[in-house]
C-alpha positions in Angstrom: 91.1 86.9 98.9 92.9 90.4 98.9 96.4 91.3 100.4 96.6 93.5 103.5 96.5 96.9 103.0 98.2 99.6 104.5 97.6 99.7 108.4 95.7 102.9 108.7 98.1 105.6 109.9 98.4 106.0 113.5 98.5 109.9 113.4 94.7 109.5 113.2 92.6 110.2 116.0 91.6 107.4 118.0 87.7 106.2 117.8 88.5 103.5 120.3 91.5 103.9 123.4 90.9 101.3 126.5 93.6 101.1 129.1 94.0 98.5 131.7 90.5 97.5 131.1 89.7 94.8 134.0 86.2 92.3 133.7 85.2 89.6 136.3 82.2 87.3 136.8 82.9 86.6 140.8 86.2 85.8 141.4 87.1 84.8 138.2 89.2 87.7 136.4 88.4 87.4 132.0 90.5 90.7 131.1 93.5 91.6 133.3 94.4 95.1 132.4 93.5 95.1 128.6 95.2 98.4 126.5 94.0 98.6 122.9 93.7 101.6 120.1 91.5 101.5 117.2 92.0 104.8 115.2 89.4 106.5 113.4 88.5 105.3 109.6 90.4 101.3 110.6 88.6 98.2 110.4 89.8 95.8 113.2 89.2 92.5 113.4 89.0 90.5 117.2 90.1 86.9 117.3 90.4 84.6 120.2 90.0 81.3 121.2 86.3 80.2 122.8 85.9 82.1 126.2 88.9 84.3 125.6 86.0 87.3 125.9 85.6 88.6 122.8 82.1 89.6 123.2 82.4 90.5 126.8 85.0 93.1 125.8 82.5 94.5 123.1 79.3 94.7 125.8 82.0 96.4 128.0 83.3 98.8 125.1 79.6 99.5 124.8 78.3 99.8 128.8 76.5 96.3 128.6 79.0 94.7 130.8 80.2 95.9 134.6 83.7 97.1 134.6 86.1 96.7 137.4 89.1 98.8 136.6 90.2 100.9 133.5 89.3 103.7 131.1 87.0 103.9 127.9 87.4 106.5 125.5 84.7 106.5 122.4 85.8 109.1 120.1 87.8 111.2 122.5 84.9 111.1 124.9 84.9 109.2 128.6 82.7 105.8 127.5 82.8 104.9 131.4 81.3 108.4 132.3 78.8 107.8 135.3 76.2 111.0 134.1 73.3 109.3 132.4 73.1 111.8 129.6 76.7 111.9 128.6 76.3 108.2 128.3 73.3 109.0 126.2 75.0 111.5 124.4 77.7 109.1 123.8 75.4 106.1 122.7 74.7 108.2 119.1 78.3 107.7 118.1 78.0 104.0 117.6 75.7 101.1 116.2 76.0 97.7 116.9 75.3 94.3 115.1 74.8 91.8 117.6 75.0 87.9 116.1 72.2 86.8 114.2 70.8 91.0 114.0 69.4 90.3 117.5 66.2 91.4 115.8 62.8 92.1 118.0 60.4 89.7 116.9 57.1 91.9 117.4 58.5 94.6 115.2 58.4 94.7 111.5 62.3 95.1 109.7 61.1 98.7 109.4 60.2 99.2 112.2 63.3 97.5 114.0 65.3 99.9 112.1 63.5 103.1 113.5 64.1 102.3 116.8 67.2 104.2 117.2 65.3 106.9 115.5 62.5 107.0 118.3 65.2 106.9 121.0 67.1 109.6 120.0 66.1 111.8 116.8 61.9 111.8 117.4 61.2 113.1 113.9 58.0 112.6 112.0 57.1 109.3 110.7 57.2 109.8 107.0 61.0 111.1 107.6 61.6 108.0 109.6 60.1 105.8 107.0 62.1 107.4 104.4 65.5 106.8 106.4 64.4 103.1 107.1 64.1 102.8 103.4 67.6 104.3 102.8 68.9 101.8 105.1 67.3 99.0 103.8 68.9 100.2 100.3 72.6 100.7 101.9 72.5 96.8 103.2 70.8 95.4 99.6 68.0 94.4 100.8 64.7 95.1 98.5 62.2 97.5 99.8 59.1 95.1 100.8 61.4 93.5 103.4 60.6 96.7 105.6 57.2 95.3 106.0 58.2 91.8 106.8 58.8 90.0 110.4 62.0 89.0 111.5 60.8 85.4 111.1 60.1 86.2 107.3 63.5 86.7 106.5 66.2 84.0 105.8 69.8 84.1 107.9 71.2 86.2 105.6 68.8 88.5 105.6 67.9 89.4 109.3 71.8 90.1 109.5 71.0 93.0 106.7 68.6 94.3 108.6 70.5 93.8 111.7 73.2 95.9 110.1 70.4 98.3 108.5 69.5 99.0 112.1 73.4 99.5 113.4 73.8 101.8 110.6 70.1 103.7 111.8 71.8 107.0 112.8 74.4 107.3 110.5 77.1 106.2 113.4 81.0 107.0 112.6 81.6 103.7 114.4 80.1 100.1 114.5 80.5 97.1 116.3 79.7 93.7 114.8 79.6 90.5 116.8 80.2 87.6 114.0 78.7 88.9 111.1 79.2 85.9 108.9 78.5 82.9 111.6 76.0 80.6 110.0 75.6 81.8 106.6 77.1 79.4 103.8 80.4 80.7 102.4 78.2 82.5 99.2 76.3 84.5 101.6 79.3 85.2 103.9 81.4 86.5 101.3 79.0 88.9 100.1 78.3 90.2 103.7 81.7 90.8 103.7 81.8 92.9 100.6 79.0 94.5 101.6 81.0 95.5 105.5 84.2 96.6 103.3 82.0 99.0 100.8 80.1 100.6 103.5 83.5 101.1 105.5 84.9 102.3 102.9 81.9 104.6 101.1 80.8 105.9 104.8 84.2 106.2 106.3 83.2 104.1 109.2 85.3 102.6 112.3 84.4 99.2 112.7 85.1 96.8 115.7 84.9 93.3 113.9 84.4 90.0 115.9 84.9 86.9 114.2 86.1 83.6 113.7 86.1 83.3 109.9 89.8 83.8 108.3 87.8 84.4 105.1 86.1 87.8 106.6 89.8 88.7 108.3 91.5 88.6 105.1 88.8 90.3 103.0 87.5 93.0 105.2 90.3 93.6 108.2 92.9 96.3 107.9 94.2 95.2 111.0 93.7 92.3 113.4 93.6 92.2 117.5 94.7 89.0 118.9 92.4 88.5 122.6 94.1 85.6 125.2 95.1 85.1 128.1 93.5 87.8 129.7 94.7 91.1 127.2 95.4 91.8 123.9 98.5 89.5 122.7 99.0 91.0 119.5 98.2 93.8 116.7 98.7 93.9 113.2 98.1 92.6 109.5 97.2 89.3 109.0 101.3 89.0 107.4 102.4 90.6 110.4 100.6 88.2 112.9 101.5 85.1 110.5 105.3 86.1 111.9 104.0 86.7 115.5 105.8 84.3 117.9 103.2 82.8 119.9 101.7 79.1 120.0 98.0 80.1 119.6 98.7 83.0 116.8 101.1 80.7 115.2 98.2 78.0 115.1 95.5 79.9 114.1 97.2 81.9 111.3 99.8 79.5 110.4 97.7 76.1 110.4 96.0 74.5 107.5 92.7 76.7 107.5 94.8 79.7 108.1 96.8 78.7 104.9 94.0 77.5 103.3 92.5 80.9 103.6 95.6 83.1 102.5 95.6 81.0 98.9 98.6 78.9 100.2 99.4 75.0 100.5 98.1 73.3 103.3 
């Protein structure tokens, strides 16, 4: 467990600014004019209850998900932008970490991790071989995992190389859709060293879904509360512990979220 740090000063650029961001399936309406900021160099945690649309809101961030109303801006550039290659262009500014690596199963680790590299950089494959090794390095895993199969790896593992592959062409900013669900709390708190070093190190932007107070506490400089249609609340995990609302109060303030912050239950 660490204390929170310092919220990352606002006078920073923002890497993330969505305003009155509106999602439906049909009729039904998930996120009803949504505003949030995530400033450059911040690691922000999303927490919500089941359905409250966390992933949605990433795969919308992202262009994976229709949009019905509202603005995008990805590092200062127009996320929503209908030209093909601005989104394109706009697409090297960000890896993503879907749950469980989201891994393709016909393609070595290696190879998973140079297919960013083939989409967008077309260098030669010695180079690209060499960066997939880097990768691998950066995430801790050893060097013959590169030649293995998804299906080779443990858990904890295919989320290295899921991260490996996020991390592919040197992004400023990352999303990651529960890193930690399903590994045992050994494995998760290393995964969640290893998010805070690279952060740190590679002065990344990180959008951070999860569910686990451990990886909040540990990892998050700032956390993003998601209900109810828009974004509830922002701050530090001490800030939101204050927050006057039955499902913040709840989730920070009952036993788990004591549990996790070292106090009595």
């Amino acid at each position: 467990m660490t204390a929170d740090r310092p919220p990352v000063s606002d006078a920073r650029p923002l890497a993330l600014q969505i305003r009155g961001l509106v999602t439906a399936f049909g009729d039904f309406v998930l996120h009803k004019g949504l505003d949030l900021d995530v400033p450059c160099g911040q690691v922000l945690g999303l927490v919500g209850g089941s359905g409250s649309g966390k992933s949605v809101l990433m795969r919308a961030i992202i262009g994976l998900q229709p949009v019905r109303a509202g603005t995008v801006q990805i590092m200062g550039h127009d996320g929503l932008d209908p030209d093909p290659a601005a989104r394109r262009a706009l697409r090297r500014q960000w890896g993503v970490m879907f749950q469980d690596g989201a891994l393709f199963s016909g393609l070595t680790v290696a190879e998973n991790i140079q297919v960013p590299m083939r989409e967008f950089l077309h260098l030669p494959e010695p180079v690209m071989a060499a960066l997939a090794a880097t990768r691998l390095r950066q995430v801790g895993l050893p060097a013959d995992a590169g030649a293995k199969y998804p299906s080779e790896l443990s858990g904890g593992m295919r989320k290295r190389a899921g991260l490996a592959r996020a991390l592919a062409l040197d992004p400023p900013l990352l999303f990651l859709d529960e890193p930690t669900a399903g590994l045992d709390p050994i494995s998760a708190a290393a995964f969640d060293e290893l998010i805070r070093l690279l952060a740190d190190t590679l002065g990344l932007t990180l959008f951070l879904i999860t569910h686990d107070l451990d990886t909040i506490i540990s990892v998050c400089d700032r956390v993003a509360v998601l209900g109810e249609g828009r974004v509830l609340a922002t701050g530090t995990v001490a800030e939101l512990r204050a927050f006057d609302h039955p499902w913040v109060q709840q989730y920070f303030g009952g036993p788990r979220g004591r549990a996790a912050m070292g106090k009595p239950v």
